[in-house]
C-alpha positions as CSV (number, residue, x, y, z in Angstrom):
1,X,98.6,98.4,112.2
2,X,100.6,101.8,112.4
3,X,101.4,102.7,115.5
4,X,102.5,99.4,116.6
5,X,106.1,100.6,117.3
6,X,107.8,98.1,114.6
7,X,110.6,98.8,112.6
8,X,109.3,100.6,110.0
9,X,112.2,99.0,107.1
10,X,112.3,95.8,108.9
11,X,110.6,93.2,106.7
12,X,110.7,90.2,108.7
13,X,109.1,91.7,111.8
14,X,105.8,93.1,109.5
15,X,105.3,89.9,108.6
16,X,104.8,89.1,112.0
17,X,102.5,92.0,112.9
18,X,100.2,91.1,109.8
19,X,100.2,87.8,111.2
20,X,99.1,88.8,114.6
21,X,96.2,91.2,113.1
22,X,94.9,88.0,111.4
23,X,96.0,88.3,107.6
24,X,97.6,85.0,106.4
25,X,100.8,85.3,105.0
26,X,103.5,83.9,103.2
27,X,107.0,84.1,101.9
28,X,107.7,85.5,98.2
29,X,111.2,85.4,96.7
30,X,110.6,88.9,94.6
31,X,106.7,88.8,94.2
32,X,106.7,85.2,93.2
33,X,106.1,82.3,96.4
34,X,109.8,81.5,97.8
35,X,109.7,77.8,98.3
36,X,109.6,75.2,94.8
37,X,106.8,72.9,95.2
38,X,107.5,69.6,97.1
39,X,106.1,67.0,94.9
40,X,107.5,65.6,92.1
41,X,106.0,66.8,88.3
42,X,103.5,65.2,87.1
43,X,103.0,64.0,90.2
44,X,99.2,63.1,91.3
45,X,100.1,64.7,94.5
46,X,101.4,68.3,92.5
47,X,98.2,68.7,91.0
48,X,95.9,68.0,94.1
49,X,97.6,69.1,97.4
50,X,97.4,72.9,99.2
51,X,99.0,72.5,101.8
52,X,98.0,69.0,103.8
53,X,101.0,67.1,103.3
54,X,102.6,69.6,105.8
55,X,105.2,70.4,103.9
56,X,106.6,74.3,102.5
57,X,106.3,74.9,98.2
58,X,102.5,75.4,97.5
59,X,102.5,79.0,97.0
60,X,98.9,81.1,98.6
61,X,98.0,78.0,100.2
62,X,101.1,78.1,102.4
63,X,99.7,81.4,104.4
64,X,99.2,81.1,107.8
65,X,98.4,83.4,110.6
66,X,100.8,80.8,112.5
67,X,103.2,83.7,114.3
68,X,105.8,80.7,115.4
69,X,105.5,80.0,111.5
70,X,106.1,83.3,110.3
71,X,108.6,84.2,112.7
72,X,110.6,80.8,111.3
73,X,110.4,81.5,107.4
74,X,111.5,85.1,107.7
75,X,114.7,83.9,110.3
76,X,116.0,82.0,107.5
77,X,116.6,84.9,105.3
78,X,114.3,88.3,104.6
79,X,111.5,87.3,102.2
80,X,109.2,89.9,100.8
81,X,105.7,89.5,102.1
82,X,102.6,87.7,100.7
83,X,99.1,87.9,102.1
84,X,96.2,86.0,100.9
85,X,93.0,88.6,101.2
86,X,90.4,87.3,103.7
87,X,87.6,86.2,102.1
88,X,85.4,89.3,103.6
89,X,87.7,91.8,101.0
90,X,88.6,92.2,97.5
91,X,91.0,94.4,96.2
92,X,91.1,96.4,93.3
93,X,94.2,96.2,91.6
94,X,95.4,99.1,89.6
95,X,98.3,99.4,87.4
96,X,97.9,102.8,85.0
97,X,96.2,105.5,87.3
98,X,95.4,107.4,84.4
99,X,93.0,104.2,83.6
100,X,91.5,104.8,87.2
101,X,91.4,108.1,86.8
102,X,88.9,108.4,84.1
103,X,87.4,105.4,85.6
104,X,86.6,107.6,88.5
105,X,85.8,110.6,86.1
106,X,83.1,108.4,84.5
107,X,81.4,106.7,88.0
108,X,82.8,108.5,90.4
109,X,85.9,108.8,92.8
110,X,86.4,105.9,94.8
111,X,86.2,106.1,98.3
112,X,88.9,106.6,101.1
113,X,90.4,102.8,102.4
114,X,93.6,101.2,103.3
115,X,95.6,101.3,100.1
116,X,98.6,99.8,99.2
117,X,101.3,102.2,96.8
118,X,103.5,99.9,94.9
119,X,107.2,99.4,94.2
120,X,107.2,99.3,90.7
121,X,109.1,102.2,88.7
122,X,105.6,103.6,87.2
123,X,103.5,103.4,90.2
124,X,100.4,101.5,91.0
125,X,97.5,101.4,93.9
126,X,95.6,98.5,95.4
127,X,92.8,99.4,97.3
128,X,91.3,96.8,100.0
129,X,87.4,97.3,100.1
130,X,85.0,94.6,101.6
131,X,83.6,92.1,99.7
132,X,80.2,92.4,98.5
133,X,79.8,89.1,98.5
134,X,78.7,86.7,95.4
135,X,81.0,86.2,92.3
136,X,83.0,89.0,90.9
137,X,85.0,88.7,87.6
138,X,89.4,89.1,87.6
139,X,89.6,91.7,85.2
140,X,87.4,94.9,84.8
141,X,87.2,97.6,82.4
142,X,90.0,98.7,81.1
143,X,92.5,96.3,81.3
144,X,94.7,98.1,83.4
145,X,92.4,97.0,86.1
146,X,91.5,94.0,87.6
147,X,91.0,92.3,91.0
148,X,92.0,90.1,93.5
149,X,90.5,87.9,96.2
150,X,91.0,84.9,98.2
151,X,92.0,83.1,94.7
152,X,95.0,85.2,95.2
153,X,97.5,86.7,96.4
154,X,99.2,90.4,97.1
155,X,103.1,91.8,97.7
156,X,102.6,93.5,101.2
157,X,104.6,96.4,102.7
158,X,107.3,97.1,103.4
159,X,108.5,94.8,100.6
160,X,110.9,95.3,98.2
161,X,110.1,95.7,93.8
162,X,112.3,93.1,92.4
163,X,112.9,95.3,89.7
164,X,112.6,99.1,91.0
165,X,114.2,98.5,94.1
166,X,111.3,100.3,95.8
167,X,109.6,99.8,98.7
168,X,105.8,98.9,98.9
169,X,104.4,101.3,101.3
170,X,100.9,101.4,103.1
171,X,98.3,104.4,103.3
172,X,96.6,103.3,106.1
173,X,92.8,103.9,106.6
174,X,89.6,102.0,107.5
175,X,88.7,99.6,105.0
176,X,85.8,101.0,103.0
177,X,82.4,99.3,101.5
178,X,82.9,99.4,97.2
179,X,80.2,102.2,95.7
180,X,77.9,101.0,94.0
181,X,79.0,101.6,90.3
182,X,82.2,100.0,91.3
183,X,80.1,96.3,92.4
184,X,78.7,96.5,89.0
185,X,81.4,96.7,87.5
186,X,83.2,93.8,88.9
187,X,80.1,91.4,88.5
188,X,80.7,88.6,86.1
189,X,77.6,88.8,83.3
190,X,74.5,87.1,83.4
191,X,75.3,84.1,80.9
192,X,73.4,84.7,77.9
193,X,70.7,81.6,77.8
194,X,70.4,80.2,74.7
195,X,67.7,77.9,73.0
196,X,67.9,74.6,73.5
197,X,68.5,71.8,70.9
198,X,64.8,70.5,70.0
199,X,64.6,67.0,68.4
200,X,62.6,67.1,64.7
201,X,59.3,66.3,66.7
202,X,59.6,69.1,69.1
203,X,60.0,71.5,66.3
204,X,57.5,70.1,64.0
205,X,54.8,70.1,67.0
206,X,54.1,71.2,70.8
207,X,56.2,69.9,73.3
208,X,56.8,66.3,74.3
209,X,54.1,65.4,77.7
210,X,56.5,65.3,80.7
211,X,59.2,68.0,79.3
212,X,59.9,71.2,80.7
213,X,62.6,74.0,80.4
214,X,64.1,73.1,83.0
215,X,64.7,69.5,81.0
216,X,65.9,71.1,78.0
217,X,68.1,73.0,79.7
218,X,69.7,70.5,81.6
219,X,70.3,68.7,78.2
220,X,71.4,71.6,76.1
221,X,73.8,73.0,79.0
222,X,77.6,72.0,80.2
223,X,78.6,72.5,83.8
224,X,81.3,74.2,82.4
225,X,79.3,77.0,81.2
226,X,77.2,77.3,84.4
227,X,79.9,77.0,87.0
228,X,83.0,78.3,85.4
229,X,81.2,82.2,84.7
230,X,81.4,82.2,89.0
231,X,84.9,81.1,89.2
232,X,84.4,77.3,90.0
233,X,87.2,75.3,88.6
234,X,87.3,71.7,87.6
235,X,90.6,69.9,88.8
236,X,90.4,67.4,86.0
237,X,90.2,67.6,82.2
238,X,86.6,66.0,81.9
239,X,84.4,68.9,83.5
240,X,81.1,66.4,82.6
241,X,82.7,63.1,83.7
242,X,81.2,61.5,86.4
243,X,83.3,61.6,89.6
244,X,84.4,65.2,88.3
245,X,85.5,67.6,91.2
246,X,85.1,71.2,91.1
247,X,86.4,74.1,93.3
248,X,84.9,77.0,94.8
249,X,87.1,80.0,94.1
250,X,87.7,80.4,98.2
251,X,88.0,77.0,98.9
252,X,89.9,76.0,100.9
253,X,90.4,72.3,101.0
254,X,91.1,70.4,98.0
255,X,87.4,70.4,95.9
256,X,84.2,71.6,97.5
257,X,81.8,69.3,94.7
258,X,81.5,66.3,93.1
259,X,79.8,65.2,90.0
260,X,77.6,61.9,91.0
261,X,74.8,61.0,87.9
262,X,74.5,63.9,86.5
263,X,74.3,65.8,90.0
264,X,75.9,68.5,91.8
265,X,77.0,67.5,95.3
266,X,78.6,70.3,97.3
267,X,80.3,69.4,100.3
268,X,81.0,72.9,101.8
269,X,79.1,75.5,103.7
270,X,80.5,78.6,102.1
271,X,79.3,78.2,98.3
272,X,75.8,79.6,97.4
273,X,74.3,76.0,97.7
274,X,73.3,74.2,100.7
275,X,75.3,70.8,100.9
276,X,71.9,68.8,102.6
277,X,68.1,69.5,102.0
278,X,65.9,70.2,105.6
279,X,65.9,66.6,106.5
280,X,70.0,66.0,106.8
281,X,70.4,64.3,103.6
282,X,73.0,64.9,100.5
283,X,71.4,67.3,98.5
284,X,72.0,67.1,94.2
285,X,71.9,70.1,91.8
286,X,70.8,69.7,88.6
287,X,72.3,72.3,86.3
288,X,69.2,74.3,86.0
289,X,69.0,74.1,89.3
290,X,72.2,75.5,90.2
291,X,71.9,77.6,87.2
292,X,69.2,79.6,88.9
293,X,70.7,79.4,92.6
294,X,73.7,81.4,90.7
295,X,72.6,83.6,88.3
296,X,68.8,84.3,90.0
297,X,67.7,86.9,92.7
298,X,64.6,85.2,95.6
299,X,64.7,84.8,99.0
300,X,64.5,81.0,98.9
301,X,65.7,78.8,96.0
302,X,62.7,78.5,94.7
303,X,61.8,81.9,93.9
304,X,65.1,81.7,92.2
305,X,64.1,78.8,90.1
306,X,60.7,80.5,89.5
307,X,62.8,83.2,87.5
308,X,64.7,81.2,85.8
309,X,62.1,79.3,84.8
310,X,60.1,82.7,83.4
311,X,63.1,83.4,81.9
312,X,63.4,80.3,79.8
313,X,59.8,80.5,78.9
314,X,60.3,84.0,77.8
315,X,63.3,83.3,75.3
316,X,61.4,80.2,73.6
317,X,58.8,82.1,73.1
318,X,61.0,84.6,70.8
């Protein structure tokens, strides 16, 4: 966006331009969203809505690349500037450079990309790389470190520091691919799998006719455990309950799966499941299915349940 002939102090009319290069934004009052939420506390309504009742107040989910839109929020007064990060980037947010720089003297400097300097008193960097896609975890080692995605949100240039005074300014450069050291860093752990619980029977003798790890596993295992590790989050307090939803950590609308009998049911195209089988119909996840769709490499699901399977195999055999 440099070179676009804008007012270089003028916040209002950035807001705009990011708008027009297709990065959704949205007014912050200091680097926290401007507009209270609309519905009343406790409200059904509060916990569920981003965004559909039309109305202003529900923070990242209010950014649009809607230039009208923009244009009216920052004509009432001059906001700083929010921007959601497509869900092809990630950004690496750092708060103590020294922590990045023996980061960098450990793995290796990170490369040249659009970068971000903030406005607080000691400094900071966040640097936009694309998203390697899959999970990634918030925080990374050290804990000066951590990053951001869609989930998210980030205080743009040429905002203001509520607290320094000082501008956010922009290094601009071509947004760069993550090295390698850097997307293993950020990758949430393989969960741990653990043994699971075996009735007096099992452990007194070989295992029951018509059980297999995979049926252990689905009765030793929470979707908690298995989703939450990827970033899903369950919108009520009964993450087993039938009729639970669960969010995808770029989702968009207001859940992207259901719990129906025990099942998964994803109703969205941009999770790591498929939402219908071959034929058209609503497809179920069991949780070692979906266990090994997230946490298992294969070209086709089941090469990814294959090793998952070996793997189970492998630890009861310990």
């Amino acid at each position: 966006m440099s070179g676009s002939g804008i007012d270089a102090q003028c916040i209002g009319a950035h807001a705009v331009e990011y708008a027009r290069c297709g990065w959704e934004v949205f007014p912050l009052r200091g680097k926290m969203p401007a507009f209270p939420n609309p519905h009343a506390e406790a409200s059904p309504e509060r916990a569920d809505c981003k965004g559909e009742c039309g109305l202003d107040g529900h923070g990242l989910f209010d950014a649009t690349t809607d230039v009208a839109k923009v244009i009216d929020w920052w004509s009432r007064r001059t906001w700083n500037i929010g921007v959601r990060p497509p869900a092809t980037m990630f950004v690496l947010d750092v708060d103590d450079m020294e922590a990045l720089v023996r980061l960098e003297a450990e793995h290796g400097s990170l490369p040249t990309t659009l970068t971000t300097i903030s406005g607080r008193q000691a400094g900071g960097r966040h640097f936009w790389f694309w998203h390697p896609g899959g999970p990634i975890r918030a925080k990374v080692i050290p804990k000066a470190i951590e990053t951001k995605t869609r989930s998210g949100y980030l205080v743009m240039p040429p905002s203001i520091h509520p607290i320094s005074g000082n501008r956010y300014r922009r290094i601009d450069a071509p947004v760069a691919k993550p090295p390698r050291w850097l997307v293993d860093l950020i990758r949430p752990p393989v969960p741990t799998l653990r043994s699971a619980p075996r009735s007096a029977a099992l452990l007194s003798g070989p295992r029951s006719w018509g059980r297999s790890p995979a049926d252990d596993f689905n009765a030793a295992r929470t979707w908690a455990e298995i989703l939450m590790p990827h970033g899903w989050t369950c919108l009520g307090n009964d993450t087993e309950a039938d009729g639970a939803r669960w969010a995808h950590p770029a989702a968009t609308a207001k859940w992207s799966a259901t719990l129906r009998h025990g099942l998964l049911f994803v109703y969205t195209t941009s999770t790591e499941f498929d939402s219908t089988d071959g034929a058209g119909t609503t497809k179920g996840y069991t949780k070692f299915r979906a266990f090994a769709v997230l946490n298992f490499h294969g070209a086709t699901e089941s090469e990814r349940m294959s090793a998952a399977t070996k793997s189970l195999i492998a630890r009861s055999s310990l």
